[in-house]
N, C-alpha and C positions, 0 to 999 in steps of 0.2 A: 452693203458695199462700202459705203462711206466708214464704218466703224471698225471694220476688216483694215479698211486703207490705214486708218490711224495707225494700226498694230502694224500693219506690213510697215508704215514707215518710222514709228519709233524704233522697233526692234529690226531694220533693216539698218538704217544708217547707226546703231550702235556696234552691232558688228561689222558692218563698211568701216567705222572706221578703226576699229579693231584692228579691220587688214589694214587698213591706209596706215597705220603705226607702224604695224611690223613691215610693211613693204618701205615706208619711208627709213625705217630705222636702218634696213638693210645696204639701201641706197647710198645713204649718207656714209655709211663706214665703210664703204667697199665691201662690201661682202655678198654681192646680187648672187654668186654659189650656190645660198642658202636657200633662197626664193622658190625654186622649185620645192624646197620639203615645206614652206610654208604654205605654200600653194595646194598642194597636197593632202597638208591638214585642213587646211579649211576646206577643198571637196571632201574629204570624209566627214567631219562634220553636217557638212549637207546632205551627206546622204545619208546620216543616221537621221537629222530630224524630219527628212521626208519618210524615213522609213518608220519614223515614229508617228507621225502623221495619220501615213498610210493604216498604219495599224490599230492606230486609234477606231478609224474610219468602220473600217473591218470589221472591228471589234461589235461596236453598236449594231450592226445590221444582223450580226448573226444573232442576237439575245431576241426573247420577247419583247414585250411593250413595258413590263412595269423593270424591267431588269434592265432595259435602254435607259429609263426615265432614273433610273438610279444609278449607273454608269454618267449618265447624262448630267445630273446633277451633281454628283460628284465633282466630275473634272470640271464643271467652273466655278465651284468652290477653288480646286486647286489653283486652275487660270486662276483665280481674283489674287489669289494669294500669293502667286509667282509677280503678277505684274506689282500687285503691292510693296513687293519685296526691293523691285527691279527699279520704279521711279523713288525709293527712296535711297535705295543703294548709288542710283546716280548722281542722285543730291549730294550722299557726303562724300561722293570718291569721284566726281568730274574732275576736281580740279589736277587731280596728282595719278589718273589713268593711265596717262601717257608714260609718265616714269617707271608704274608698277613694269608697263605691259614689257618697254625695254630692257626694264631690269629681267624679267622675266628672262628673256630670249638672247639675252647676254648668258644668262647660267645654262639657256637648253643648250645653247652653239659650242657649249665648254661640255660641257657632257655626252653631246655628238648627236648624230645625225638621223635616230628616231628620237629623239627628245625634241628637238626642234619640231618634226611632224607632229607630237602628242601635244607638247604647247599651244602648238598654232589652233590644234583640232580642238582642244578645250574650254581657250580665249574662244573661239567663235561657236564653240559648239553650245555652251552655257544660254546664249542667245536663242541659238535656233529650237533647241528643248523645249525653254519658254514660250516661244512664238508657236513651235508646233501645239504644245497645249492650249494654249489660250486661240488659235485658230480653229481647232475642235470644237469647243465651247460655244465661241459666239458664232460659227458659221451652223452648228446645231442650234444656235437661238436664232438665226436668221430663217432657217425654215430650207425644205427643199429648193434651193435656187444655187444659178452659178454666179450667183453679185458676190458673194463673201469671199468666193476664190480669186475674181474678177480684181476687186477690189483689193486683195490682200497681194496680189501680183503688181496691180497697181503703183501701190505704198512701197514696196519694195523696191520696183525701177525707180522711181523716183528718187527712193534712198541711193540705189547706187548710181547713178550719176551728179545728184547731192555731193556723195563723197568724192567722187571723182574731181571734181573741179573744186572742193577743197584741198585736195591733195596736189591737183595741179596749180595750186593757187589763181583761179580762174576767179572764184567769189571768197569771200570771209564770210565767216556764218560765227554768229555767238551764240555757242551751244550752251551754255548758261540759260539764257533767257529761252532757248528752242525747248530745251528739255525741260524747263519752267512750264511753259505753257501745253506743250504735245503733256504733262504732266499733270494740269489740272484736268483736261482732257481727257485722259484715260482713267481719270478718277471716275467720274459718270460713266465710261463705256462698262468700267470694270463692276461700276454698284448695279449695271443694268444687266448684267451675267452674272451678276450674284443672286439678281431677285429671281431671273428664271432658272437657275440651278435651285434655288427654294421652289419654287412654281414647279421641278421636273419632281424633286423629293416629294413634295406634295401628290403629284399624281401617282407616285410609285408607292404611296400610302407609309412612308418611312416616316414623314413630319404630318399632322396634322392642319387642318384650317383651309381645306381645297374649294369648301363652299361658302367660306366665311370672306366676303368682299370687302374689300375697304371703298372701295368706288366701281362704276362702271359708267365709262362716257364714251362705249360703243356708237351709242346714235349721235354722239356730238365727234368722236373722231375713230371716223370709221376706219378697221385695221385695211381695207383695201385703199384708199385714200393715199392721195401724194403725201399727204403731210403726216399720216398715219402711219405711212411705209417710211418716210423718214425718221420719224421719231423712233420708228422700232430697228431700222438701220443704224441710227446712232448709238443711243441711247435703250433698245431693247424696250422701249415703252410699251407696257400692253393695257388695251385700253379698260378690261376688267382685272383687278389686282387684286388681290388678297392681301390681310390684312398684315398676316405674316410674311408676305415679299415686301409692304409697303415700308414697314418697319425696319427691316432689314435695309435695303435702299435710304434709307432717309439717317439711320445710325450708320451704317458704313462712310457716306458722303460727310456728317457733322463730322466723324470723327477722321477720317483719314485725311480729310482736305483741311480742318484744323492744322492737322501735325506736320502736313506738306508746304503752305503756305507758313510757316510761323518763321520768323527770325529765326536766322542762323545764327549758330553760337563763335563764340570768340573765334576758335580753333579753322571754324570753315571759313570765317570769312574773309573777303577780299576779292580782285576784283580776278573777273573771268575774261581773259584774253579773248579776240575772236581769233577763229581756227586759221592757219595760214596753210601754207604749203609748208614749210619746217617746222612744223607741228599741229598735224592736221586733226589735235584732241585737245588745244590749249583751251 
């Protein structure tokens, strides 16, 4: 649940504010006309990535066991690789989002009135793609339960009234340092969907090394256990590992938390405003 929620609310309040841009932008220049095709686009957007979701879902139930287990691994390969993609994309494009996203919807509104709906459907549907994947992933690492859904519902209200009262200017929020940290954060949720998409490969006999342990501390942290169920909630911990998911796990975190924490170059830096209400992405 808990590792679901991260996802639901990083990649929730990025598209919140997504909208809170194009809604603000609208407002601000008179042009609320518009609102309704933005509005528009972003339910379609949501219903493609539920419908991608959906299908995901689908999909695994109708295969065997080792064609699950290799679908299965798969896609959180992919997850790791979207959200990798996604907190480093943020890093170098927080600061100047807000301009791209109005620039944007300055040229749809000139080109008319399905342009406007495909912009808005794209800006928020890029998100939701993501999110549907990477909700597949770990909510298949989570195991049969309704916490990963629970939890991923969770993250997301949260995010949208987060956004809300940024947009209302109710709280300031410095998405700089939010997305810093929800960023180191998802570094570990993501090496822990990485190691069990090597752990599904493995039992689908695609990769080797399924009996080859790197540790096993079952009897010290038992997988039914509060603190066993947490770690495997967050962090996907399992308490028998092989030695090729430990490896894996332990290389992905040196090296992507390396390149995510390291000084920014000249170009990025400078200082990150907190979000207001006339500019609910500064």
């Amino acid at each position: 649940m808990l590792g679901n929620a991260l996802i639901g609310l990083r990649e929730g309040l990025e598209a919140s504010l997504v909208v809170s841009i194009l809604v603000a932008f609208l407002v601000r220049t008179d042009r609320r006309r518009e609102l309704a095709k933005v509005w528009l686009g972003v339910a379609l957007a949501v219903a493609v990535s539920v419908a991608v979701t959906l299908g995901l879902t689908l999909t695994q139930q109708a295969l065997t066991f080792e064609a699950q287990e290799l679908l299965g691994g798969s896609l959180s390969i992919i997850a790791v690789g979207f959200v990798t993609w996604m907190i480093f994309w943020m890093r170098r494009v927080g600061r100047t989002i807000a301009a791209e996203l109005r620039g944007g919807l300055e040229r749809a509104i000139a080109m008319g009135s399905v342009a406007v709906v495909v912009m808005a459907a794209l800006a928020v549907g890029r998100e939701g793609l993501e999110t549907a994947v990477f909700f597949v992933a770990a909510a298949q690492a989570a195991g049969e339960t309704t916490g990963p859904l629970i939890g991923f519902l969770l993250g997301i209200a949260v995010a949208i009234v987060l956004a809300y009262l940024v947009y209302r200017g109710a709280i300031t929020l410095n998405l700089g340092k939010f997305f810093t940290v929800t960023g180191v954060l998802l570094v570990f949720v993501a090496a822990g969907i990485l190691a069990y998409g090597v752990h599904d490969l493995q039992e689908a006999r695609f990769l080797p090394g399924l009996d080859t342990l790197a540790f096993d501390v079952s009897a010290a942290v038992p997988a039914d256990s509060w603190y066993g169920v947490l770690l495997k909630g967050i962090f996907n911990f399992s308490p028998q590992t092989t030695v090729l998911e430990a490896v894996v796990w332990v290389l992905y975190v040196a090296v992507v938390l390396t390149l995510f924490l390291r000084p920014v170059s000249r170009s990025e830096r400078g200082p990150v405003p907190a979000a207001t209400a006339a500019d609910p992405a500064a």
